[in-house]
C-alpha positions as CSV (number, residue, x, y, z in Angstrom):
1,X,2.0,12.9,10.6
2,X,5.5,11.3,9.7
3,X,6.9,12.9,12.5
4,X,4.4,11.1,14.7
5,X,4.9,7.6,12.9
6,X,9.4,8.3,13.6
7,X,8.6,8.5,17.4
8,X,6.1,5.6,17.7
9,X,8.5,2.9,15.8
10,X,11.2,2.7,18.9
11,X,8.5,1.8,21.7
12,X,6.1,-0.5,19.3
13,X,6.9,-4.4,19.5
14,X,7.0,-6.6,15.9
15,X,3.4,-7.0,15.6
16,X,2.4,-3.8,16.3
17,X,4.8,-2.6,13.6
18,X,3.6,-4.5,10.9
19,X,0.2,-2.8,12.0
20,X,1.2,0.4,12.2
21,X,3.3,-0.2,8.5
22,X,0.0,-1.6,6.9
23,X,-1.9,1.3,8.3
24,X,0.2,3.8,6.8
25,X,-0.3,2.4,3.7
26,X,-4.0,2.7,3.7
27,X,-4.0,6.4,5.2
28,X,-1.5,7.0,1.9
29,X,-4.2,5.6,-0.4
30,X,-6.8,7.4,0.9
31,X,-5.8,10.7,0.1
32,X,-5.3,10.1,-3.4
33,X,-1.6,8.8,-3.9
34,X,-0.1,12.2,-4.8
35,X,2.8,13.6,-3.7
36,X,5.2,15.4,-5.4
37,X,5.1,13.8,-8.4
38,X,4.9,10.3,-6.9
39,X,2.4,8.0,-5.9
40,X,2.0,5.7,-2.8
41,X,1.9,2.5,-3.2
42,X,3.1,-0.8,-0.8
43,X,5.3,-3.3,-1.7
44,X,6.0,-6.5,0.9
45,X,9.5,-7.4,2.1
46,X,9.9,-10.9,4.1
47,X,10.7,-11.1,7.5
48,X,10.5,-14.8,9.7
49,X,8.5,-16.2,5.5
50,X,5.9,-14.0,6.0
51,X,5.4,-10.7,3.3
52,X,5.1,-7.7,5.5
53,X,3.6,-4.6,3.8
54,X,6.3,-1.7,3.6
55,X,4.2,2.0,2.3
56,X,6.4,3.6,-0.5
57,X,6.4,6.6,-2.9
58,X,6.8,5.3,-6.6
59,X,8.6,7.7,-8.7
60,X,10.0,7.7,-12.3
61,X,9.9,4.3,-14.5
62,X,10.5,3.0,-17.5
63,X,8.3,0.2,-17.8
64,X,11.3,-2.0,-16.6
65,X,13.1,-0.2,-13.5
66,X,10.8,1.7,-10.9
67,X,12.3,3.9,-8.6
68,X,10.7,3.4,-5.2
69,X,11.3,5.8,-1.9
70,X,11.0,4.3,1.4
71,X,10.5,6.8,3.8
72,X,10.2,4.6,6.9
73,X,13.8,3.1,6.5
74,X,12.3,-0.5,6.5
75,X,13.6,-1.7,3.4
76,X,17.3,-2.0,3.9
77,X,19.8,-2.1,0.9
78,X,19.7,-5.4,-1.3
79,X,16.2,-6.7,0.5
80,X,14.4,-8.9,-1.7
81,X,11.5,-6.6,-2.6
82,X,7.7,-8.6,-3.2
83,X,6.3,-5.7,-5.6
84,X,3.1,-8.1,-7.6
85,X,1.8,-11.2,-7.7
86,X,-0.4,-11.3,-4.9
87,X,-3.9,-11.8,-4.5
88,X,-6.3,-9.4,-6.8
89,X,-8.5,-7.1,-5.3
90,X,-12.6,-8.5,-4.5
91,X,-15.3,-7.1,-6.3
92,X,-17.9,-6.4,-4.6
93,X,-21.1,-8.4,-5.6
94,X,-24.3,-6.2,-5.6
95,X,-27.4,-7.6,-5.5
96,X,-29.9,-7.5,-8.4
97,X,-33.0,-7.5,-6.4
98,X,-32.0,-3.9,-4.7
99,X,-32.6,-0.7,-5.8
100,X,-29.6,0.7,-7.0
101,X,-28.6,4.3,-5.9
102,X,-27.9,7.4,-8.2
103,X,-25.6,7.1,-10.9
104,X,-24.5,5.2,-14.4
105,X,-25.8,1.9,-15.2
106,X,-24.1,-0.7,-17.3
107,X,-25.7,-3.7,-18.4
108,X,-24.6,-6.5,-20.6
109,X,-21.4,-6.3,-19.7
């Protein structure tokens, strides 16, 4: 799939780059994050102000220094790297008045 991703970048313009880089990332957190001892994660570089998603592998840390691996050569040595910060993920309201399906139930909480 890589392989595919290396031949697409010369003929995409800008916009479709950021795409296909944000699309990546998702495809990476859908199968779980593993790989080889790493996970996949995204951090954002800037380009023109704006944060642009970048998919990396995270490797070894030690709760200071991270080592990050950025297979798609986007990140360029000595790029200010956006790694936190942004907004937090949406929970998803549920609505009280449905059925809920299988499963554990919490209440209270």
């Amino acid at each position: 799939m890589d392989e595919a991703f290396v031949k697409l970048d010369p003929i995409l313009k800008s916009d479709q780059k950021t795409k296909l880089v944000a699309l990546r990332a998702r495809m990476g957190q859908g199968r779980g994050g593993q790989r080889g001892g790493m996970t996949s994660g995204v951090v954002y570089i800037l380009k023109d102000g704006k944060p642009i998603p970048v998919p990396v592998m995270v490797g070894a840390t030690d709760g200071s220094f991270t080592e990050i691996v950025d297979r798609s050569g986007t990140i360029k040595e000595g790029a200010a790297v956006i790694t936190g910060g942004g907004p937090k993920a949406k929970v998803q309201a549920r609505n009280p008045m449905t059925g809920g399906g299988g499963g554990v139930r919490v209440r209270g909480l």
